[in-house]
HTML snippet that shows the backbone in 3Dmol.js (N, CA, C, O; Angstrom):
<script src="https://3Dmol.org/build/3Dmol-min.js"></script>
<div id="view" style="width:600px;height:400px;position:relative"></div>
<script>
const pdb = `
ATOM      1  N   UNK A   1       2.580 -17.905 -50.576  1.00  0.00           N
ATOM      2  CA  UNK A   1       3.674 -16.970 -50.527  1.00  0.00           C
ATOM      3  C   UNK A   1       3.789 -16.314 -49.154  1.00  0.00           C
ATOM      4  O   UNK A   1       4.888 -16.086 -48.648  1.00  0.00           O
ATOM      5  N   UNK A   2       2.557 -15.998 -48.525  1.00  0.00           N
ATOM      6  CA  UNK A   2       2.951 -15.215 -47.211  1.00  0.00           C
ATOM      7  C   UNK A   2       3.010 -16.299 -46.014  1.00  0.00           C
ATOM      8  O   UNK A   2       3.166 -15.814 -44.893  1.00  0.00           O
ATOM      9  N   UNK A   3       2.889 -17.924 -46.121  1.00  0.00           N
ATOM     10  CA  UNK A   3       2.815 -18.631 -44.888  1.00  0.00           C
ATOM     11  C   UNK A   3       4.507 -18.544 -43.974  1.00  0.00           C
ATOM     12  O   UNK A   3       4.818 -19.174 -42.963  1.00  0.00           O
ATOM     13  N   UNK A   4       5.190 -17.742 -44.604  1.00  0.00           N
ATOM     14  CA  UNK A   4       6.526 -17.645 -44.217  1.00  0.00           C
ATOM     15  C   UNK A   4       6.267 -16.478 -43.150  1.00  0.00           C
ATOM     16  O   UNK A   4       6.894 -16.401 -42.093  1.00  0.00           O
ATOM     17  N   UNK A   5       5.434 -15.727 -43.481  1.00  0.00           N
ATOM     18  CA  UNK A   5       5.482 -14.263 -42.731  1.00  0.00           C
ATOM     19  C   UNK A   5       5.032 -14.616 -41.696  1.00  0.00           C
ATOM     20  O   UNK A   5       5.535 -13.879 -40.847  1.00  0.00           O
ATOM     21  N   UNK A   6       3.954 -15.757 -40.937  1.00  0.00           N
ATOM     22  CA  UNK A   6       3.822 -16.194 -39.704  1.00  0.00           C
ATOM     23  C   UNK A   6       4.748 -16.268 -38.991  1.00  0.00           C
ATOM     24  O   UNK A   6       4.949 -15.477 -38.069  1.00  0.00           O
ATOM     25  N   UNK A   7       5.435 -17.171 -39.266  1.00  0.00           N
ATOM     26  CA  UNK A   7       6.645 -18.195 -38.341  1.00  0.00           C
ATOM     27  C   UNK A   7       7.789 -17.076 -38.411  1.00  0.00           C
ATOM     28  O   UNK A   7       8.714 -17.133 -37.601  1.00  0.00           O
ATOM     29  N   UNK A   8       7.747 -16.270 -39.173  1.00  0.00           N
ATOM     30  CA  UNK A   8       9.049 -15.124 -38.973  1.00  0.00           C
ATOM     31  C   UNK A   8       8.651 -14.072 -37.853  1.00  0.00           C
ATOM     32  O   UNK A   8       9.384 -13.535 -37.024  1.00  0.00           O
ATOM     33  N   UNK A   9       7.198 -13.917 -38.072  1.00  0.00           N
ATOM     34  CA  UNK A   9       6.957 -12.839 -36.635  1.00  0.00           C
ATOM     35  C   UNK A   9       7.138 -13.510 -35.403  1.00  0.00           C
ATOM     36  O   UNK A   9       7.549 -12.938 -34.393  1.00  0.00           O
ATOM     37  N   UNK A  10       6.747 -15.082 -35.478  1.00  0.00           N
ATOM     38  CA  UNK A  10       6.387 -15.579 -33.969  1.00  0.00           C
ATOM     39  C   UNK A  10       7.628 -15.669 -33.328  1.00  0.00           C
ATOM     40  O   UNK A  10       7.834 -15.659 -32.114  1.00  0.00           O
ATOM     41  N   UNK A  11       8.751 -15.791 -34.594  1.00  0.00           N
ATOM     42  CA  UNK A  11       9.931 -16.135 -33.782  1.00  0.00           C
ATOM     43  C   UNK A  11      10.822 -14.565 -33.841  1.00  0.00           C
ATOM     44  O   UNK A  11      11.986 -14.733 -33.477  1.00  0.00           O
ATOM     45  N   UNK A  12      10.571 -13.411 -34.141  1.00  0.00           N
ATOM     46  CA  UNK A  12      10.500 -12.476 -33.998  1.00  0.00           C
ATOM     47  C   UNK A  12      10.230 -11.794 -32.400  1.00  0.00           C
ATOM     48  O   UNK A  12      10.850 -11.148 -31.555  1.00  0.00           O
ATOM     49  N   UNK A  13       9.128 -12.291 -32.572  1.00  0.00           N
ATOM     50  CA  UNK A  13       8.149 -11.791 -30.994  1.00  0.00           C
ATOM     51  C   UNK A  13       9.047 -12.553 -29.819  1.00  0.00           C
ATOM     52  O   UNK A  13       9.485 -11.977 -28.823  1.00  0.00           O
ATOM     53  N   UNK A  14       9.240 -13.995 -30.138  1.00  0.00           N
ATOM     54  CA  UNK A  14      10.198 -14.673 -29.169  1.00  0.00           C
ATOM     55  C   UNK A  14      11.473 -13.821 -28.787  1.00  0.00           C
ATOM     56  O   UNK A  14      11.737 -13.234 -27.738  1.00  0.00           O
ATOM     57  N   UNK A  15      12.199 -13.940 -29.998  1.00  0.00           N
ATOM     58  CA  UNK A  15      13.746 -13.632 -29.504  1.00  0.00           C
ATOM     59  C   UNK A  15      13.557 -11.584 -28.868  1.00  0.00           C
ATOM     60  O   UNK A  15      14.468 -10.886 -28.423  1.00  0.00           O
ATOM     61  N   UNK A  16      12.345 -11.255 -29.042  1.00  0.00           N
ATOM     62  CA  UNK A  16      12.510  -9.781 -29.028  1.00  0.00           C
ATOM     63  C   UNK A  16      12.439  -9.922 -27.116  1.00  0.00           C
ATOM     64  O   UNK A  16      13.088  -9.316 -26.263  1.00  0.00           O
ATOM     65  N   UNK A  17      11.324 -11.022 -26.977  1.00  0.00           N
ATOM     66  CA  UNK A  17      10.878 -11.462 -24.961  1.00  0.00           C
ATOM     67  C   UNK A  17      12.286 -11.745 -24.682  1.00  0.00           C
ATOM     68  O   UNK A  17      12.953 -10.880 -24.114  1.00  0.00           O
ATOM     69  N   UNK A  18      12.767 -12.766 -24.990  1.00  0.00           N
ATOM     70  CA  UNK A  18      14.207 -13.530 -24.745  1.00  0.00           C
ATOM     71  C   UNK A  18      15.091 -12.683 -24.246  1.00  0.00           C
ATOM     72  O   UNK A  18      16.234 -13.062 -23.991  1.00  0.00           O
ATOM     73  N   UNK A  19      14.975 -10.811 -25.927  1.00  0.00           N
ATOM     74  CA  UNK A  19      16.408 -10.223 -25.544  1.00  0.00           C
ATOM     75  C   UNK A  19      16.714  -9.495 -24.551  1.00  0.00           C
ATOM     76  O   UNK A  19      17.905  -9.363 -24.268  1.00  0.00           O
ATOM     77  N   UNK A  20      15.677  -8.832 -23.762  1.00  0.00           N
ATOM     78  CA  UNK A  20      15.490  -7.784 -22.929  1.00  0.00           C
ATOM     79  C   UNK A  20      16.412  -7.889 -22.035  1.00  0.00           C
ATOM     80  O   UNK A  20      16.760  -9.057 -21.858  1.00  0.00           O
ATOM     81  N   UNK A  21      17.046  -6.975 -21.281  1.00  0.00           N
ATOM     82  CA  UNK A  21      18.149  -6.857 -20.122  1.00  0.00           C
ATOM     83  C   UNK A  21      16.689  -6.715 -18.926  1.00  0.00           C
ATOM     84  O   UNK A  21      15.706  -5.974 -18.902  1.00  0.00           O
ATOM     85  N   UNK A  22      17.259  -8.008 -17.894  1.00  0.00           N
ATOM     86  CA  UNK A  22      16.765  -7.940 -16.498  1.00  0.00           C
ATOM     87  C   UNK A  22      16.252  -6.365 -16.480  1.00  0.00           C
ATOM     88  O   UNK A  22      16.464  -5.378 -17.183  1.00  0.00           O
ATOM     89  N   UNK A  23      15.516  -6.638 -15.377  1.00  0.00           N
ATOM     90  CA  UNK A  23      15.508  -5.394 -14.548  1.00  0.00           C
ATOM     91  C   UNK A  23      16.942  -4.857 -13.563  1.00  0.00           C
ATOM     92  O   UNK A  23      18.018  -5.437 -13.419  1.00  0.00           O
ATOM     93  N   UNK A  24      16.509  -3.650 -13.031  1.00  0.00           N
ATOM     94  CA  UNK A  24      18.024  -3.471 -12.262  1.00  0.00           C
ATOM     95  C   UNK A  24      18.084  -3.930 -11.190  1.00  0.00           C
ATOM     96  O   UNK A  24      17.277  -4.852 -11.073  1.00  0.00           O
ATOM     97  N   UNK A  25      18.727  -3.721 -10.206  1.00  0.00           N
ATOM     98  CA  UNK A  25      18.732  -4.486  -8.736  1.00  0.00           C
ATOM     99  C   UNK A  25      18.007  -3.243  -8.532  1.00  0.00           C
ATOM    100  O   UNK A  25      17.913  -2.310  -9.330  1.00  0.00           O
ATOM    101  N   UNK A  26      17.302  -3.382  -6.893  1.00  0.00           N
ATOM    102  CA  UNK A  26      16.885  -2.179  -6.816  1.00  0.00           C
ATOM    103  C   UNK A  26      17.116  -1.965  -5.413  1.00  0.00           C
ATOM    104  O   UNK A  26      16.659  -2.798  -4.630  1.00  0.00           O
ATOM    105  N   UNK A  27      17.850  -0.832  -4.916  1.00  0.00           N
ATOM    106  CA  UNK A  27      18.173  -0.739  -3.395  1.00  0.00           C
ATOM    107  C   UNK A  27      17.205  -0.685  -2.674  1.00  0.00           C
ATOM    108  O   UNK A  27      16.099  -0.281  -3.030  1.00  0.00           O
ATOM    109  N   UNK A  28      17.595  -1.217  -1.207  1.00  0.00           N
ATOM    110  CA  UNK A  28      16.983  -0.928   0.104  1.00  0.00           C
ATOM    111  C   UNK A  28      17.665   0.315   1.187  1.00  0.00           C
ATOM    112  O   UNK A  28      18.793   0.796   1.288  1.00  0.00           O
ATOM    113  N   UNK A  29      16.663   0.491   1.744  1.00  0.00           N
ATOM    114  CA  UNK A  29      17.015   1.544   2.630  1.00  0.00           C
ATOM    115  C   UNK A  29      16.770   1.293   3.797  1.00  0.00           C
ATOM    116  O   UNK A  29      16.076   0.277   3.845  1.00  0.00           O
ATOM    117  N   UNK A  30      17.031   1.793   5.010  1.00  0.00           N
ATOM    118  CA  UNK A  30      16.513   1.460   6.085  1.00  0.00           C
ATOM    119  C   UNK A  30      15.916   2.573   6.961  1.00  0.00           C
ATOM    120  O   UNK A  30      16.783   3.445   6.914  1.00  0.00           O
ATOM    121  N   UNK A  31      15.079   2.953   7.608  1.00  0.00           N
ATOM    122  CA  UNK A  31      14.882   4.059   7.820  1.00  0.00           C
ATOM    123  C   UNK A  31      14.206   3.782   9.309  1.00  0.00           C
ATOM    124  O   UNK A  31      13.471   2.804   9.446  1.00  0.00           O
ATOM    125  N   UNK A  32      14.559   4.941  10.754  1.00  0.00           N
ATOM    126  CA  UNK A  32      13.931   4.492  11.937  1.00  0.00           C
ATOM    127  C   UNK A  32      12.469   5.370  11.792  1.00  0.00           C
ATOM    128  O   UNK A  32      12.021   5.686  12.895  1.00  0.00           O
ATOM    129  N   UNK A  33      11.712   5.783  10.721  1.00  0.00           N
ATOM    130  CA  UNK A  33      10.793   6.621  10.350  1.00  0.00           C
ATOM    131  C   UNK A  33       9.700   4.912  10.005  1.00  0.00           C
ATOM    132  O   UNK A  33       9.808   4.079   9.105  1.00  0.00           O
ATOM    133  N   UNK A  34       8.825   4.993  11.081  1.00  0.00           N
ATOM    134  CA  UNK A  34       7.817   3.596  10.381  1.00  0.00           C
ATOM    135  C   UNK A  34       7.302   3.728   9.133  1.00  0.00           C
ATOM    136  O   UNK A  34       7.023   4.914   8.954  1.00  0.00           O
ATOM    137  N   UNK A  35       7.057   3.089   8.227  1.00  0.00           N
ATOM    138  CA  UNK A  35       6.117   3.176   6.625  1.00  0.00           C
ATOM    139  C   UNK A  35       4.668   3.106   6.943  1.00  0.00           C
ATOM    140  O   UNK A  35       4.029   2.399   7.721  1.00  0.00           O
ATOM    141  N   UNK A  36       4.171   4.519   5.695  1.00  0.00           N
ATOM    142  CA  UNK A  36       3.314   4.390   6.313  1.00  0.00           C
ATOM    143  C   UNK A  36       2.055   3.354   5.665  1.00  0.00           C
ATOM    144  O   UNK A  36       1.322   3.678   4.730  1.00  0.00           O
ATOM    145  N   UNK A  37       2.015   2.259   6.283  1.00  0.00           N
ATOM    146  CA  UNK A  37       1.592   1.192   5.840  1.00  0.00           C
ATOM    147  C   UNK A  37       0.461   0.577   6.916  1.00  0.00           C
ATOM    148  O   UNK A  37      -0.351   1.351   7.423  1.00  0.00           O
ATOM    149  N   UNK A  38       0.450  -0.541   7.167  1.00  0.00           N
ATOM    150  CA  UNK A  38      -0.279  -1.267   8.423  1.00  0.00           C
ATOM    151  C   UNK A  38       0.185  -0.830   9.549  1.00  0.00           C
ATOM    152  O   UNK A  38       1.387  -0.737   9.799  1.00  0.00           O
ATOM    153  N   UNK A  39      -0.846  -0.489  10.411  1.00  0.00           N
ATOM    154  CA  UNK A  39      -0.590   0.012  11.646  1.00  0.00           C
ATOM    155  C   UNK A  39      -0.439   1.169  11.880  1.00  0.00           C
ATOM    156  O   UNK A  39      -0.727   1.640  12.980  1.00  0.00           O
ATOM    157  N   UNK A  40       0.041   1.873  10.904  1.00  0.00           N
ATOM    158  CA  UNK A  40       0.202   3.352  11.125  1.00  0.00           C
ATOM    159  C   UNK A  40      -0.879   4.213  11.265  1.00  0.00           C
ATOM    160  O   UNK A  40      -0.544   5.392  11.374  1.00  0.00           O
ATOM    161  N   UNK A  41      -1.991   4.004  11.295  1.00  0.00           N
ATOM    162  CA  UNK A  41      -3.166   4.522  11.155  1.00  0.00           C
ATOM    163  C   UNK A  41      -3.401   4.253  13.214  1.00  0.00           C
ATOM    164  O   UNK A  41      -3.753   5.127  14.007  1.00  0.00           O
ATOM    165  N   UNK A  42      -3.106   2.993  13.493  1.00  0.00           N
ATOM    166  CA  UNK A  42      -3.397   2.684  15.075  1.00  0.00           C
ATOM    167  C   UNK A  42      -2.516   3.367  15.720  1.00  0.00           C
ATOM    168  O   UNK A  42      -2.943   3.763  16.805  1.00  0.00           O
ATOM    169  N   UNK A  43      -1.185   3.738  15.422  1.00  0.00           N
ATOM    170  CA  UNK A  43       0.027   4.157  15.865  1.00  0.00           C
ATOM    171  C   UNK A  43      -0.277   5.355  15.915  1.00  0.00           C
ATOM    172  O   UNK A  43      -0.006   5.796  17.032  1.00  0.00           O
ATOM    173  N   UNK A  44      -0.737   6.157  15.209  1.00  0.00           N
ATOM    174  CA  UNK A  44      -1.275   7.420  15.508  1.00  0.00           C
ATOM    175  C   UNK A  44      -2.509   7.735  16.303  1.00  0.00           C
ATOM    176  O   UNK A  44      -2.530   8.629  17.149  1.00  0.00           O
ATOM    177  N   UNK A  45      -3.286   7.159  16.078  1.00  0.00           N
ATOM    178  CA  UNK A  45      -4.572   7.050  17.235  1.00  0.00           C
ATOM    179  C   UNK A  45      -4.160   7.046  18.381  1.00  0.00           C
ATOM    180  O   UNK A  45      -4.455   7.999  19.101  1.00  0.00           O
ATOM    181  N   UNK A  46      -3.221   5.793  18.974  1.00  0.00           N
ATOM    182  CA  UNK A  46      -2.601   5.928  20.196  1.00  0.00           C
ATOM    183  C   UNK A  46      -1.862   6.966  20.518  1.00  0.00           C
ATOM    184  O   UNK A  46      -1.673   7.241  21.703  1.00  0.00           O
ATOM    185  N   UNK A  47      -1.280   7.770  19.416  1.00  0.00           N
ATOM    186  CA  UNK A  47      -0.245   9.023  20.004  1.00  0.00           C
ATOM    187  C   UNK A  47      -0.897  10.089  20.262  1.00  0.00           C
ATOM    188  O   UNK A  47      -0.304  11.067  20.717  1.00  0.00           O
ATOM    189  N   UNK A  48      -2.529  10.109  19.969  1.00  0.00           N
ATOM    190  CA  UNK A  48      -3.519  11.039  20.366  1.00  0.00           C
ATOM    191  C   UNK A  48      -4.293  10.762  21.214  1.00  0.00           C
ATOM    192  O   UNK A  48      -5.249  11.461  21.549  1.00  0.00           O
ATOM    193  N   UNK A  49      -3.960   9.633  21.703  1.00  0.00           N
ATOM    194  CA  UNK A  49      -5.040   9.243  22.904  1.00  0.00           C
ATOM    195  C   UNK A  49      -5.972   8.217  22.769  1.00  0.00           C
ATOM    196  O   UNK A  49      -6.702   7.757  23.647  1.00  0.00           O
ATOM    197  N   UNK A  50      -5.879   7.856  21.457  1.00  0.00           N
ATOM    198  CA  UNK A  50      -6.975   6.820  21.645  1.00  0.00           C
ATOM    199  C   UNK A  50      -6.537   5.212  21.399  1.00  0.00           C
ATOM    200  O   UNK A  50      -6.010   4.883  20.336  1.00  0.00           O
ATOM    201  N   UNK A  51      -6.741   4.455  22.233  1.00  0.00           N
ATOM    202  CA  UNK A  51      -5.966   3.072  22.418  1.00  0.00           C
ATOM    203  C   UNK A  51      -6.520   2.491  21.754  1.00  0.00           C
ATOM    204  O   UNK A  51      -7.644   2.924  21.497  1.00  0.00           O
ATOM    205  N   UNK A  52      -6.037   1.040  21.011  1.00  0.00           N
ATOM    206  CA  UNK A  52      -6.674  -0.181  19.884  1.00  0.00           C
ATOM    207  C   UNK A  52      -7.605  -0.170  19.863  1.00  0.00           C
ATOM    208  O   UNK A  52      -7.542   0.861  20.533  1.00  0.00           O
ATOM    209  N   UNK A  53      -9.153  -0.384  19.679  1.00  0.00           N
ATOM    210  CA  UNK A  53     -10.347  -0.768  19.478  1.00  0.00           C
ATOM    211  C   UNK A  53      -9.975  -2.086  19.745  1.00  0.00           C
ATOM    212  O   UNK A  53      -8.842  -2.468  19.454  1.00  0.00           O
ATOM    213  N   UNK A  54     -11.207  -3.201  20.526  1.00  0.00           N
ATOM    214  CA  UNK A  54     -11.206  -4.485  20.676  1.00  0.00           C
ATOM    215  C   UNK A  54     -11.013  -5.274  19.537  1.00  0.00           C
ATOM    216  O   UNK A  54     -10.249  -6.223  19.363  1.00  0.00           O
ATOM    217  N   UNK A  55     -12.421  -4.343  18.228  1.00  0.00           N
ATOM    218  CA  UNK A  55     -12.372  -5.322  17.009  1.00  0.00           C
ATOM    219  C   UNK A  55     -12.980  -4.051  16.298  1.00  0.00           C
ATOM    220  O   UNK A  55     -13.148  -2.916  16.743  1.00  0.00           O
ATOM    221  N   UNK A  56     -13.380  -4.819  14.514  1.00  0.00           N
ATOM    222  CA  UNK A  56     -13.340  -3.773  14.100  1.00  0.00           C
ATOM    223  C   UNK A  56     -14.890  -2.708  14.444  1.00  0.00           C
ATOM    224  O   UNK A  56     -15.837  -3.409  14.797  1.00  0.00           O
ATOM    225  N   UNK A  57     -15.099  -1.698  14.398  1.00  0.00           N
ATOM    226  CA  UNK A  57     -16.041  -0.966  14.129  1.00  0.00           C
ATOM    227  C   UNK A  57     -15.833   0.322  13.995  1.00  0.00           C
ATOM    228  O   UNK A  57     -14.696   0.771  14.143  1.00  0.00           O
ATOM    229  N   UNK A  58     -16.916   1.144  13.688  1.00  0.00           N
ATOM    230  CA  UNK A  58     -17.009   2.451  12.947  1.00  0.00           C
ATOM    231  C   UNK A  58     -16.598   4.206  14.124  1.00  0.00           C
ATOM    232  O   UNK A  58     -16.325   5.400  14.006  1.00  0.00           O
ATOM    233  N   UNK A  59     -16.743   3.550  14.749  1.00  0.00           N
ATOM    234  CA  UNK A  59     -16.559   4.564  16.372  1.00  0.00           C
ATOM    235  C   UNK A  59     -15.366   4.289  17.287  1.00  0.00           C
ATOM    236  O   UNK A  59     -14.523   3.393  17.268  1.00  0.00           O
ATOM    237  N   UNK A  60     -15.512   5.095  17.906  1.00  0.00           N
ATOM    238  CA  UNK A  60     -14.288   5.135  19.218  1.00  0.00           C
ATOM    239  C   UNK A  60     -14.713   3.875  20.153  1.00  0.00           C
ATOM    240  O   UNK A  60     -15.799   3.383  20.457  1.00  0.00           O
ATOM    241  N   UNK A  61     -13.634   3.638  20.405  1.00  0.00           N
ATOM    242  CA  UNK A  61     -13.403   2.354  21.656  1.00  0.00           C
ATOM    243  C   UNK A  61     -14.265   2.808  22.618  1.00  0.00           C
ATOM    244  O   UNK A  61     -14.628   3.974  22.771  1.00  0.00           O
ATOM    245  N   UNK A  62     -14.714   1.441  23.536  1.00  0.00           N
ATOM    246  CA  UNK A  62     -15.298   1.801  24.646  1.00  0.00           C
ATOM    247  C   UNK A  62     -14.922   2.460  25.389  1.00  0.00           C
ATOM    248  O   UNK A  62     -13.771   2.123  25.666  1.00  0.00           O
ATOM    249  N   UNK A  63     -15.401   3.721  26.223  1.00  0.00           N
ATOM    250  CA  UNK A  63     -14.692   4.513  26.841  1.00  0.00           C
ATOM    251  C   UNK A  63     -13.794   5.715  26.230  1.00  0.00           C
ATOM    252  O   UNK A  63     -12.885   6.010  27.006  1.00  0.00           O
ATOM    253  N   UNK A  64     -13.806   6.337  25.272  1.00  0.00           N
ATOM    254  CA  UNK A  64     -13.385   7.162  24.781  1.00  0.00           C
ATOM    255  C   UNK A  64     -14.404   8.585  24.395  1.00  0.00           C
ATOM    256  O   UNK A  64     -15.287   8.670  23.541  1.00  0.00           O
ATOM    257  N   UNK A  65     -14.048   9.329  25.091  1.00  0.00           N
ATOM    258  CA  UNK A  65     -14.573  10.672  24.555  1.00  0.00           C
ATOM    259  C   UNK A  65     -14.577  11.004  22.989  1.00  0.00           C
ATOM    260  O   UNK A  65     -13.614  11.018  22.223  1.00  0.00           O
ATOM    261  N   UNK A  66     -15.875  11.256  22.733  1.00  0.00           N
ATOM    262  CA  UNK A  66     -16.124  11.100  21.269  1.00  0.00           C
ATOM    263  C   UNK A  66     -14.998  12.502  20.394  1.00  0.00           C
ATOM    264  O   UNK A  66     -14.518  12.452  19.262  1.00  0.00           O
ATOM    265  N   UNK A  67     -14.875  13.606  21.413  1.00  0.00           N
ATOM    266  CA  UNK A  67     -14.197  14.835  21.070  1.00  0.00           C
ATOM    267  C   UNK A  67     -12.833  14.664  20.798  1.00  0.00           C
ATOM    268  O   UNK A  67     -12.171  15.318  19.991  1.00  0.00           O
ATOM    269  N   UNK A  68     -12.386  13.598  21.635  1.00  0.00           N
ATOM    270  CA  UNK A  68     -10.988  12.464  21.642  1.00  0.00           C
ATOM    271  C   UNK A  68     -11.096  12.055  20.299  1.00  0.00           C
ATOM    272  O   UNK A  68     -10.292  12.315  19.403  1.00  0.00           O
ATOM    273  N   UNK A  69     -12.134  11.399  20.208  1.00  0.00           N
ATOM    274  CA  UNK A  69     -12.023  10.340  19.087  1.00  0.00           C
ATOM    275  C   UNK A  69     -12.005  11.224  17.642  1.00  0.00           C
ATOM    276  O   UNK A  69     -11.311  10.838  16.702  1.00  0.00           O
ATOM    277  N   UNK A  70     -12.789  12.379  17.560  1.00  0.00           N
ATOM    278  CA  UNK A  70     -13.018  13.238  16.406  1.00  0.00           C
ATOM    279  C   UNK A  70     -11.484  13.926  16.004  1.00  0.00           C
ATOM    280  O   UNK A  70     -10.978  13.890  14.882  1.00  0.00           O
ATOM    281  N   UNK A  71     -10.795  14.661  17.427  1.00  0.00           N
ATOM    282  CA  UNK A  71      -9.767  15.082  16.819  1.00  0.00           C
ATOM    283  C   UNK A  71      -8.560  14.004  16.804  1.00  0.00           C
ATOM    284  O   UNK A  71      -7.487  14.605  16.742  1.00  0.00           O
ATOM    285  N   UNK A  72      -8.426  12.830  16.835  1.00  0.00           N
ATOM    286  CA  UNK A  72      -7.388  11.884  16.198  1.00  0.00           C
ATOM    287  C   UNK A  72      -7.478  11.454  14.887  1.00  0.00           C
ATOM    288  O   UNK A  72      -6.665  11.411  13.964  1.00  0.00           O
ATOM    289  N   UNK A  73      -9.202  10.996  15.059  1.00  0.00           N
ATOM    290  CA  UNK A  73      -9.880  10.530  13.275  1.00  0.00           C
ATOM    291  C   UNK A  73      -8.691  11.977  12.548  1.00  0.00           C
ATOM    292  O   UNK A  73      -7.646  11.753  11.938  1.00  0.00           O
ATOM    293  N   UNK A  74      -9.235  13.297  12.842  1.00  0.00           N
ATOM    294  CA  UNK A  74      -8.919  14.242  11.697  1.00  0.00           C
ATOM    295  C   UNK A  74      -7.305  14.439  11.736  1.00  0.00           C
ATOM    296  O   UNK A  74      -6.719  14.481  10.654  1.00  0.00           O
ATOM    297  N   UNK A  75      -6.541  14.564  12.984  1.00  0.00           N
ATOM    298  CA  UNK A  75      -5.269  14.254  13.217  1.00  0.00           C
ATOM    299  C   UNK A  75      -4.542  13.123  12.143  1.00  0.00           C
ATOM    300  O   UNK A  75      -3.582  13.303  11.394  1.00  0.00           O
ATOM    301  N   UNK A  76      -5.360  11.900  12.356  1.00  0.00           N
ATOM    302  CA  UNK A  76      -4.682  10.777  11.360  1.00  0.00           C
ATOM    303  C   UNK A  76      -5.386  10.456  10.462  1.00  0.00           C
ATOM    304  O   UNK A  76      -5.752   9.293  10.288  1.00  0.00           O
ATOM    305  N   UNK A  77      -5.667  11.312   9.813  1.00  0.00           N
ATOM    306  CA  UNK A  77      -6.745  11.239   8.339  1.00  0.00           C
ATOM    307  C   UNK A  77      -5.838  10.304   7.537  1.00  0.00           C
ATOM    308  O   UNK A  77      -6.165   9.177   7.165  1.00  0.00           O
ATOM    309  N   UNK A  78      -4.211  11.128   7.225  1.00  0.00           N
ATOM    310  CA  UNK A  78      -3.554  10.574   6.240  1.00  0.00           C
ATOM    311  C   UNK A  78      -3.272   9.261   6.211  1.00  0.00           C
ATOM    312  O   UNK A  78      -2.988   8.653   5.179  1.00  0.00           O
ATOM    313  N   UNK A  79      -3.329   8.835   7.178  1.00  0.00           N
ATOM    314  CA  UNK A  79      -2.962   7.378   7.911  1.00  0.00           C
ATOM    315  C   UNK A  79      -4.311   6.288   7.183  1.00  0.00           C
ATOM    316  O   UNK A  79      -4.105   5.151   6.758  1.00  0.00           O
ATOM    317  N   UNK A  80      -5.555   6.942   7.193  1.00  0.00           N
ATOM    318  CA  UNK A  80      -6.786   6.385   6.991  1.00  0.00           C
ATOM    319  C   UNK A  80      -6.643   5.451   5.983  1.00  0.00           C
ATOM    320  O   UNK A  80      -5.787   5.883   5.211  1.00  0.00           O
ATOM    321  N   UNK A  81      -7.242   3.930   5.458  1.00  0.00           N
ATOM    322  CA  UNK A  81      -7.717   3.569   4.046  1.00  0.00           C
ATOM    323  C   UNK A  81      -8.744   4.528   3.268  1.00  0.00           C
ATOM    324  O   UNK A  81      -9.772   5.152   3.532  1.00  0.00           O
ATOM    325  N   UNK A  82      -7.800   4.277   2.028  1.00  0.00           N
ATOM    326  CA  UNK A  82      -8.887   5.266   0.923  1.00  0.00           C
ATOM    327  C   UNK A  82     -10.254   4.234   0.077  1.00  0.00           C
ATOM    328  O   UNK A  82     -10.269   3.138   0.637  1.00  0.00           O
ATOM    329  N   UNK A  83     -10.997   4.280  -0.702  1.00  0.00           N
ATOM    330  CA  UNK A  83     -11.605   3.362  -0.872  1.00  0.00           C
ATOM    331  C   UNK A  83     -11.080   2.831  -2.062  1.00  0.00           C
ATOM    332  O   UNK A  83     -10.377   3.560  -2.763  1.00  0.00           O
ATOM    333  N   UNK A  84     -11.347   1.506  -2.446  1.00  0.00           N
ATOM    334  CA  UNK A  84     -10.855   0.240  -2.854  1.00  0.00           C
ATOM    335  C   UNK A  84     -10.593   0.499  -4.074  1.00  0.00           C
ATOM    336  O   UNK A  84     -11.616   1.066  -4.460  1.00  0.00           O
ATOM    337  N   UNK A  85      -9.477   0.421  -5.414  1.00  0.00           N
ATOM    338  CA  UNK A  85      -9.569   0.634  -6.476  1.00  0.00           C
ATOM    339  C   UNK A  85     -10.130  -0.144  -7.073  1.00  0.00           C
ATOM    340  O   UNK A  85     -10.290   0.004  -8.284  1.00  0.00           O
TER     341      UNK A  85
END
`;
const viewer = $3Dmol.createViewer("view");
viewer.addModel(pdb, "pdb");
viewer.setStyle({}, {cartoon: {color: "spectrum"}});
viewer.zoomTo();
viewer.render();
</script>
């Protein structure tokens, strides 16, 4: 008596995926404000004085005053990676 109640949900569950309305379009914007995304973290370093690092490491570039380097780190905190979710 209930092998009917299977095949009525599955095709239930189908047409319910099937009926859904798209998503909406979703606008773009354009903005001369950079995102703050990749790079923005270097982009600010440089606007405080401190130029690219060669590669990666934990300190200021060669040649940089560490007092340089302390107040940009805290300058571009927001800019920083947070740790990994």
């Amino acid at each position: 008596m209930r092998s009917w109640l299977a095949p009525v949900l599955a095709a239930t569950a189908i047409l319910a995926g099937c009926a859904s309305e798209p998503p909406a379009e979703q606008q773009t914007t354009t903005t001369s404000e950079a995102p703050a995304g990749h790079g923005s973290l270097a982009q600010c370093l440089d606007d405080h004085g401190v130029p690219a690092a060669p590669g990666p490491g934990g300190g200021p570039p060669p040649g940089i005053d560490p007092d340089t380097w302390h107040e940009a780190m805290q300058a571009c905190a927001m800019f920083a990676p947070g740790p990994a979710n």
